[in-house]
C-alpha positions as CSV (number, residue, x, y, z in Angstrom):
1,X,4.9,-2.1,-6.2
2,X,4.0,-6.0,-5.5
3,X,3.0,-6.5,-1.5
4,X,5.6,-9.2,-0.1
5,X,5.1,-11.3,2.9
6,X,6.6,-13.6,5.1
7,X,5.0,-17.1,5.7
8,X,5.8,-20.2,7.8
9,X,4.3,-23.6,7.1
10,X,2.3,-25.4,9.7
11,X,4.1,-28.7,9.1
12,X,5.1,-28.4,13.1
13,X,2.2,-26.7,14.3
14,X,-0.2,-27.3,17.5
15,X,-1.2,-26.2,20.8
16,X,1.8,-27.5,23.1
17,X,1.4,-25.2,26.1
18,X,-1.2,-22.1,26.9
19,X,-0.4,-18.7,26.9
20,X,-3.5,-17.1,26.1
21,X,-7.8,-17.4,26.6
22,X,-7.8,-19.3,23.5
23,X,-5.3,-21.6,24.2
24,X,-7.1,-23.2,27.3
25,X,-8.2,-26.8,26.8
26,X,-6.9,-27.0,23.2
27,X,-3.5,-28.8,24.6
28,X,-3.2,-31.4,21.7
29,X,-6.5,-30.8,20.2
30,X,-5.5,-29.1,16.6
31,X,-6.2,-31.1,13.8
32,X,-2.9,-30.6,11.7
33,X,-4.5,-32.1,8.6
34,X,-7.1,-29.3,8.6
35,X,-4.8,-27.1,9.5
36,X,-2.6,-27.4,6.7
37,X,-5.6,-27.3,4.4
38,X,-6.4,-24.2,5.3
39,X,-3.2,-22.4,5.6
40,X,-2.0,-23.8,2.2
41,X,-6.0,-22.1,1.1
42,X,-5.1,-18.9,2.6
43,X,-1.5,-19.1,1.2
44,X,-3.1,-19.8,-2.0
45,X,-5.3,-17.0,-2.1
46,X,-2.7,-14.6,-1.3
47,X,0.0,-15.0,-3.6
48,X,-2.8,-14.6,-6.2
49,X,-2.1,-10.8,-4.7
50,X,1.3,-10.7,-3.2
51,X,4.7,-12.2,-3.3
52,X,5.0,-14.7,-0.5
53,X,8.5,-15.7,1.0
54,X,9.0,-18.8,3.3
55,X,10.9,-19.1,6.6
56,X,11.6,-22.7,7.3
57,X,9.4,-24.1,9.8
58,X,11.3,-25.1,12.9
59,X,10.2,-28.5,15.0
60,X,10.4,-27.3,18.8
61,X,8.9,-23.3,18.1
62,X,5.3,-24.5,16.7
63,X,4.2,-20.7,17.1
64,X,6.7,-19.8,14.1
65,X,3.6,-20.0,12.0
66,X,2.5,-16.5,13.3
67,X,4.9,-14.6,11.5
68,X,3.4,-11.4,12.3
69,X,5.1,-11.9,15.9
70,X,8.6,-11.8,14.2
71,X,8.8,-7.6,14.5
72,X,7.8,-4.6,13.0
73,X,9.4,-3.8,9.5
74,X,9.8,0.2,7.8
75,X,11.4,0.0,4.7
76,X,14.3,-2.1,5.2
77,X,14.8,-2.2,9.2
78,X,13.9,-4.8,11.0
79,X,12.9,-4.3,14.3
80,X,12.5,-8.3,16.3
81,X,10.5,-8.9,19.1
82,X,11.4,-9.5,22.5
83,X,8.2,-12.3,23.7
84,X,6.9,-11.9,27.0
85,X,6.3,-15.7,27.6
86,X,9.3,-18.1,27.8
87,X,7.3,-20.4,25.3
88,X,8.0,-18.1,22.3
89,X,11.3,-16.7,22.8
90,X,13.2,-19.4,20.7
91,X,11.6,-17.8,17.8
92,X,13.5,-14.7,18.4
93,X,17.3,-15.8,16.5
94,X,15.6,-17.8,13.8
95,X,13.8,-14.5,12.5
96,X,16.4,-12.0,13.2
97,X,19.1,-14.5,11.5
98,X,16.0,-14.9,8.0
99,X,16.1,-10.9,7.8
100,X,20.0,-10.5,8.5
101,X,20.3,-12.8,5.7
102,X,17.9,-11.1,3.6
103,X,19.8,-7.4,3.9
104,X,17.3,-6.0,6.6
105,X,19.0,-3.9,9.1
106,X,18.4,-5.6,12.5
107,X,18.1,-2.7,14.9
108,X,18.9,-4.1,18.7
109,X,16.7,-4.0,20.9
110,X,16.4,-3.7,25.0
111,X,16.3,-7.2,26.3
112,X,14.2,-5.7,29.0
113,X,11.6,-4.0,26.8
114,X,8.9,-6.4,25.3
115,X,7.8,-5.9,22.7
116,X,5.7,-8.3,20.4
117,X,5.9,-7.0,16.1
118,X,3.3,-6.0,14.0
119,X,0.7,-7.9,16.5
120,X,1.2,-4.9,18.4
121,X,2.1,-2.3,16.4
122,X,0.5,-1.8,13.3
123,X,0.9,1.0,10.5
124,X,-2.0,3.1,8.9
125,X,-1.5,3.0,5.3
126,X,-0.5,6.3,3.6
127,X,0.4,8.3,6.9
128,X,3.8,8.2,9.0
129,X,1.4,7.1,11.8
130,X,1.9,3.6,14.2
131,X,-0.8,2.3,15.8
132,X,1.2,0.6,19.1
133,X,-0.9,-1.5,21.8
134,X,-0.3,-2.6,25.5
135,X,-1.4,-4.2,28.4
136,X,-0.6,-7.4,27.3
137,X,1.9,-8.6,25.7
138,X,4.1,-5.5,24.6
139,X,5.5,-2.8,27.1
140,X,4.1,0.7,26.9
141,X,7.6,2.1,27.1
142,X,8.4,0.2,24.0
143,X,6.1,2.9,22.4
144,X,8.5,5.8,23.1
145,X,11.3,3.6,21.7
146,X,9.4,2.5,18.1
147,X,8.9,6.7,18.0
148,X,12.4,7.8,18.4
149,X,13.4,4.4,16.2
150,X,11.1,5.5,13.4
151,X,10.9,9.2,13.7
152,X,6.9,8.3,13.3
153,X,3.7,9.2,15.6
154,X,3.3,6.5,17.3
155,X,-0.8,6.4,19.0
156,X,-0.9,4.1,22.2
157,X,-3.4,2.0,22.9
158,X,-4.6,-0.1,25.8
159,X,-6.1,-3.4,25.2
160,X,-8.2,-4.4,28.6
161,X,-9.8,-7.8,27.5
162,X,-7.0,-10.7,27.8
163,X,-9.0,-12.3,24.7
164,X,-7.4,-9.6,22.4
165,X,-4.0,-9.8,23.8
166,X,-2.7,-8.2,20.5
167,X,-3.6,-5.3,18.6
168,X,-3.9,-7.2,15.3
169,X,-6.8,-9.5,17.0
170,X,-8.8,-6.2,17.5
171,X,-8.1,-3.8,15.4
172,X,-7.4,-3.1,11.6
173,X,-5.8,-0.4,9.7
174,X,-7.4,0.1,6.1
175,X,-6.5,1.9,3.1
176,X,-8.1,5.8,2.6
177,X,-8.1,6.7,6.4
178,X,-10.3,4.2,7.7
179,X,-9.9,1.4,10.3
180,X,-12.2,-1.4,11.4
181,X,-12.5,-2.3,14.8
182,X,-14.0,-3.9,18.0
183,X,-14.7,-1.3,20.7
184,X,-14.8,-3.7,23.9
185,X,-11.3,-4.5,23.8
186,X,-10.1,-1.2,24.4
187,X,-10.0,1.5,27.6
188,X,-11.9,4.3,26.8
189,X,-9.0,6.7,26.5
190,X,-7.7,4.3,23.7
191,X,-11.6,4.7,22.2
192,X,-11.1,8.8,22.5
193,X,-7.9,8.5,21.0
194,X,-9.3,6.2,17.5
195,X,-12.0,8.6,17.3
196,X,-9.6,11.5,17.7
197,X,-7.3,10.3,14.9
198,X,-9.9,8.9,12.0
199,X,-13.3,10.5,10.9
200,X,-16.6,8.9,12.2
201,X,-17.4,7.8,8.2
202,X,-13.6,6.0,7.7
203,X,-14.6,3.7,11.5
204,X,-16.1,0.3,10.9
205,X,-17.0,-0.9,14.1
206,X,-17.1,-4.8,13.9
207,X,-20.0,-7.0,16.2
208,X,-19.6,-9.7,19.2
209,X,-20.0,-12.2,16.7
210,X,-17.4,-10.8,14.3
211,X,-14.9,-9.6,17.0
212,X,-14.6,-13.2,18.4
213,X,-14.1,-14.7,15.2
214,X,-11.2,-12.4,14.7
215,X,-12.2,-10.4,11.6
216,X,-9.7,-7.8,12.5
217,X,-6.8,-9.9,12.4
218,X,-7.5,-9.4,8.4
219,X,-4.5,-9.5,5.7
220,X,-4.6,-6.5,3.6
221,X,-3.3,-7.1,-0.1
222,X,-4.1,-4.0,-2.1
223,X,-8.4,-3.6,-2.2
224,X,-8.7,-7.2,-1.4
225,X,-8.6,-8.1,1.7
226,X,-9.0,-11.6,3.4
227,X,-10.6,-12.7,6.4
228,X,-11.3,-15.7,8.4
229,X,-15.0,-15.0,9.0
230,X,-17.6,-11.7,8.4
231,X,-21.1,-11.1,8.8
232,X,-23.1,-9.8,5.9
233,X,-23.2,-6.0,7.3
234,X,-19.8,-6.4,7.7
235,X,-18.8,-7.7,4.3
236,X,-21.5,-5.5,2.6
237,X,-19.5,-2.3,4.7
238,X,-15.8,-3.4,3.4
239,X,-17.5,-4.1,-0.4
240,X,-18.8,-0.6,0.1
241,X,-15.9,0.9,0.8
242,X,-14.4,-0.6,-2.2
243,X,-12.8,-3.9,-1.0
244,X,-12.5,-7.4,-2.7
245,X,-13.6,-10.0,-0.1
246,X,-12.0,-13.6,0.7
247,X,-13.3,-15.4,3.7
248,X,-10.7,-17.8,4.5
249,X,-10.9,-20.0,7.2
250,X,-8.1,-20.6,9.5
251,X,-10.2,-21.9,12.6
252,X,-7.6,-24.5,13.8
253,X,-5.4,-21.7,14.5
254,X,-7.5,-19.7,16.5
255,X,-6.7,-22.9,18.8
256,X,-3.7,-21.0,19.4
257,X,-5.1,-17.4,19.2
258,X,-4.0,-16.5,15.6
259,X,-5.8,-16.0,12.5
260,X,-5.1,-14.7,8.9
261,X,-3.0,-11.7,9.6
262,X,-1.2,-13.4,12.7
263,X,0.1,-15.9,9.9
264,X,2.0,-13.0,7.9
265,X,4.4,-10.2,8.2
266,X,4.4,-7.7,5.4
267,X,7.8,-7.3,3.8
268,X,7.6,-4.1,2.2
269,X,5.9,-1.8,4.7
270,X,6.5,2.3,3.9
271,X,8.2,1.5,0.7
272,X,5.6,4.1,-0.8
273,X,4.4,5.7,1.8
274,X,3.3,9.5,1.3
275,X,3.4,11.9,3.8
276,X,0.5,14.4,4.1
277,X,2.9,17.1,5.0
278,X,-0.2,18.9,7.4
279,X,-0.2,19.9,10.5
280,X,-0.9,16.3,12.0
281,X,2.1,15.2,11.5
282,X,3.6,17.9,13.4
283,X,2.1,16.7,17.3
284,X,4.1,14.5,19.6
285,X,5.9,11.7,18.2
286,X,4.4,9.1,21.0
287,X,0.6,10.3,21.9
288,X,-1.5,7.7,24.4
289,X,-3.2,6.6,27.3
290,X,-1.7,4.9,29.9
């Protein structure tokens, strides 16, 4: 089955307020031309994979470029966001209103629970298993609700360095069992709890260098997979493993703290997803540190 995604063109995007490390002292400093460029580049690359749907960009929401934000999809529920920061919750109605009018089911969710999408919850391919993060942006007691919502195991995770505010900035689910990540911006329960759940030879641990350029906040389109930076060990690790490799760069938006995978939401999530029918998937629905 063809990947689909949802994208949002930059034609209203900059750096209007700061909500995050990366934000500070960019206040009016993107260059839009550039970034256009390169989001039409990455765009460009990807529907050379995937099908690529368009929400219209809207003039007073310039983060509606980071789709990924939007929710977490399953199948075909939709499950929107609730933002932490005032700045971002005008995004809320204009997705929930795009997938109500695409024949999602919009599940509602606790005005009082934050929760930010698929930047904090991310799903390993091929498992009923949800990587969920917090500390941040998203709640941990939205965990226990995305369990019970999806009947899935849901691992938690603690993000402790305020430069990885979402999961999807520091950590990557990959195809066979393996995941790439950068160790620092996790507790060490949260490190305990990775190892726990995927083999030492299916961990890619990512460098300083590679971590700060957000190479975890990758967008995975079968065995291709495209980045906005990697180092040679890193890119001669995912080729190893089998991958396809397109740097991309999207460094105007890291301005705003976002990078490939920030600028998409995958449309099609678990529409093939196998079960290994083990005795893994028979622990706790929500398992993670607090």
């Amino acid at each position: 089955m063809t990947q689909r995604f949802l994208m949002c063109s930059p034609d209203y995007f900059e750096v209007h307020y700061s909500i995050n490390p990366w934000m500070t002292g960019q206040i009016g400093k993107v260059d839009t031309s550039l970034a256009t460029r390169q989001w039409e580049d990455f765009f460009s690359t990807l529907t050379q994979f995937a099908e690529v749907k368009l929400i219209k960009p809207q003039r007073h929401v310039p983060d509606l470029v980071f789709t990924a934000n939007a929710g977490l999809i399953l199948k075909n529920k939709f499950i929107p966001s609730r933002f932490r920061h005032n700045e971002r919750r005008d995004e809320e109605p204009f997705f929930q209103d795009w997938f109500q009018s695409h024949g999602y089911e919009v599940v509602e969710w606790p005005k009082s629970v934050y929760f930010e999408g698929a930047g904090d919850a991310l799903l390993q391919p091929g498992k009923s298993l949800l990587w969920a993060a917090h500390g941040f942006r998203t709640d941990l007691k939205a965990h226990a609700i995305l369990a019970d919502e999806l009947q899935m195991q849901v691992i938690s995770l603690k993000l402790v360095d305020s430069r990885f505010y979402h999961l999807d900035t520091c950590f990557c689910p990959l195809l066979d069992g393996r995941v790439m990540y950068y160790p620092p911006a996790f507790d060490q329960e949260s490190l305990r709890l990775i190892e726990q759940h995927t083999a030492p030879e299916n961990r890619i641990l990512v460098s300083e260098n590679d971590g700060l350029n957000f190479v975890c906040n990758a967008v995975l389109a079968g065995k291709n997979i495209i980045l906005n930076h990697a180092g040679n060990d890193l890119k001669n690790q995912l080729e190893k493993a089998g991958y396809a490799v397109f740097i991309k760069p999207v460094t105007e938006f890291l301005k705003a703290g976002g990078a490939n995978k920030c600028l998409t939401l995958e449309l099609n999530q678990g529409t093939e997803e196998k079960r290994s029918g083990n005795k893994e998937d028979e622990i706790p629905l929500a398992v993670g540190s607090k």
